[in-house]
C-alpha positions as CSV (number, residue, x, y, z in Angstrom):
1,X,24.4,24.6,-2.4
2,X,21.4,22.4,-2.9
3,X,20.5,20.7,0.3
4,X,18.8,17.2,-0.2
5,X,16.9,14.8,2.6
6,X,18.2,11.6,2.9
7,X,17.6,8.4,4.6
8,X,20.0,8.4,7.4
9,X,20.5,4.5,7.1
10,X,22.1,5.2,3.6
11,X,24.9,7.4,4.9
12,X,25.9,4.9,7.4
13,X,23.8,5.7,10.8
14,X,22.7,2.7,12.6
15,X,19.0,3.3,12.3
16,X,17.1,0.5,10.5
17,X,15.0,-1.7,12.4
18,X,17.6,-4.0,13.4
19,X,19.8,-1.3,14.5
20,X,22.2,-1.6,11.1
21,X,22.3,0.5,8.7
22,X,22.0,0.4,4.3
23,X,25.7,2.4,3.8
24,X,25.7,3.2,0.1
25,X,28.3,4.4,-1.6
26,X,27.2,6.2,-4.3
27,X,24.9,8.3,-1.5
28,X,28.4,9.0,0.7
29,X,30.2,10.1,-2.4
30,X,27.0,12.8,-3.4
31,X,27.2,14.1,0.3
32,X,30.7,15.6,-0.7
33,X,29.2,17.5,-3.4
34,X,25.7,18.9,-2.2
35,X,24.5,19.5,1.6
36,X,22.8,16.3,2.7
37,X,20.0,16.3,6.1
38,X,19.9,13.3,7.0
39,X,17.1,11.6,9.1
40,X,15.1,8.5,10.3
41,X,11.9,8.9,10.3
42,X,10.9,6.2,12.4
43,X,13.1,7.8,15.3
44,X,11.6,11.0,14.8
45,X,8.1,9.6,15.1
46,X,9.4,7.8,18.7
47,X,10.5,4.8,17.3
48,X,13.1,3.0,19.1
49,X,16.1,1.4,17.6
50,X,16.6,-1.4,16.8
51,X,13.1,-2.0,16.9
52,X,10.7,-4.9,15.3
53,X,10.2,-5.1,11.7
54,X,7.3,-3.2,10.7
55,X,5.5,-3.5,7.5
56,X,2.5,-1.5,5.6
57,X,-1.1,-3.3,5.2
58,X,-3.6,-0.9,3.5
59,X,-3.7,2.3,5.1
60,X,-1.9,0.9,8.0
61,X,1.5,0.2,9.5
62,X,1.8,-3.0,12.1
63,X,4.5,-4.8,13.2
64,X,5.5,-8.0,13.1
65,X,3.9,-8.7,16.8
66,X,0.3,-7.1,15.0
67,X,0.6,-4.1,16.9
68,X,-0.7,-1.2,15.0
69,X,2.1,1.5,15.1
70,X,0.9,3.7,12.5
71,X,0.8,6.8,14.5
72,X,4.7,6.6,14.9
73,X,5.1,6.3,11.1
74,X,2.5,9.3,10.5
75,X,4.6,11.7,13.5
76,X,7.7,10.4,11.6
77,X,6.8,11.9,8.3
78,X,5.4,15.3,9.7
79,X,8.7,15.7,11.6
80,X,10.7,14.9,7.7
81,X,8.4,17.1,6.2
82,X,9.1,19.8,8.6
83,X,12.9,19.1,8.1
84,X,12.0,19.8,4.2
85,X,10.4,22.7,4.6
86,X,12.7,24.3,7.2
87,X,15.8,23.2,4.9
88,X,14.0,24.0,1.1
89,X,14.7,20.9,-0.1
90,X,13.4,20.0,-3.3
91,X,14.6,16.7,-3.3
92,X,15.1,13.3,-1.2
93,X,17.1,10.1,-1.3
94,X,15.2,7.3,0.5
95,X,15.6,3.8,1.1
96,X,13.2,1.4,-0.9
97,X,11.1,-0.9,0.8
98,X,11.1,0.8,3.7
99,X,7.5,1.0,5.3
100,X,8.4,4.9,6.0
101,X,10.8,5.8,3.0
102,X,10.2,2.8,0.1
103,X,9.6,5.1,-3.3
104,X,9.2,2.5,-5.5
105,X,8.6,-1.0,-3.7
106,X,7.6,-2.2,-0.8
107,X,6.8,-5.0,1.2
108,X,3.8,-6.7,1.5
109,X,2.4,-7.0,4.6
110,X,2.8,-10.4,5.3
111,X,6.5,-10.4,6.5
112,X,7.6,-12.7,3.8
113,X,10.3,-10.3,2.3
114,X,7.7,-10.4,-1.1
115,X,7.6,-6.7,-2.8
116,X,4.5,-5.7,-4.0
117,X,4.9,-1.6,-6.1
118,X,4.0,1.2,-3.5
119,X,4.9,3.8,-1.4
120,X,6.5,4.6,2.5
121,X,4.3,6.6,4.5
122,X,6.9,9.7,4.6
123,X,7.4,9.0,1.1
124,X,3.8,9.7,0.4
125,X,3.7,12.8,2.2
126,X,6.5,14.4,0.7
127,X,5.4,13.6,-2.6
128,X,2.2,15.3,-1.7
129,X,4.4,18.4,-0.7
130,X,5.9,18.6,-4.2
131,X,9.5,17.1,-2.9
132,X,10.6,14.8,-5.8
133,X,11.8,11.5,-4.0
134,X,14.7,9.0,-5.6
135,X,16.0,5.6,-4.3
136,X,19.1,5.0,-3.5
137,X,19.4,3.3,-7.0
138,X,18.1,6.5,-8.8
139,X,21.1,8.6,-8.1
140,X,21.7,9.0,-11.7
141,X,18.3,10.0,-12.5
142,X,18.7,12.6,-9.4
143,X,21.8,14.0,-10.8
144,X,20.3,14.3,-14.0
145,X,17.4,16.9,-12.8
146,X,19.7,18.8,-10.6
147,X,23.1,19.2,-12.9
């Protein structure tokens, strides 16, 4: 059974920043059919939830207090891409926008809720690793591939 990564949040775990979560459907209805490993990234790099918003500027993560907390979001990432390996996934469902998982779009920078195109920090690093990474609005496109 193909095993996939995907964003904890999407399945329903109360992980995002504001200790919510991003439940989609489509995602809880796929986890029936193939083995999900689910994660948060920001917990794995030490992260505490909820926590405050945190958003990418340059090569950089900071929050919305200016603290720098890059080095969470870099341990985060490692501990994914370690999950990845130790699992053979191929591929992973992430949430857009996200400073650790957006695939497509993110924000800013300036905490203003504008998108600008770009990439999470785990995102980046598993798309360095060859894993192919979908948003949770590419599940089509995902299917596609695998099927």
């Amino acid at each position: 059974m193909e095993k996939i990564l995907v964003s904890a949040c999407l399945l329903g775990v109360n992980c995002k920043w504001n200790g919510r979560n991003n439940t989609r459907d489509k995602v809880v209805i796929l986890s029936q059919r193939f083995e999900m490993i689910p994660f948060c990234s920001e917990q794995l790099g030490g992260m505490p939830t909820p926590r405050i918003p945190s958003e990418i500027i340059g090569n950089e993560v900071y929050n919305q207090v200016n603290l720098n907390v890059t080095k969470f979001f870099e341990e985060g990432a490692k501990q994914v891409l370690e999950l990845a390996i130790k699992n053979h996934c191929k591929y992973a469902i992430l949430k857009d926008h996200s400073p650790s998982c957006g695939s497509k779009l993110i924000y800013d920078g300036t905490f203003s809720r504008k998108l600008i195109e770009g990439q999470g920090i785990t995102t980046r690093l598993l798309l360095n690793h060859g894993i192919q990474v979908f948003s949770e609005d590419e599940i089509d496109k995902l299917l596609d591939i695998i099927e």
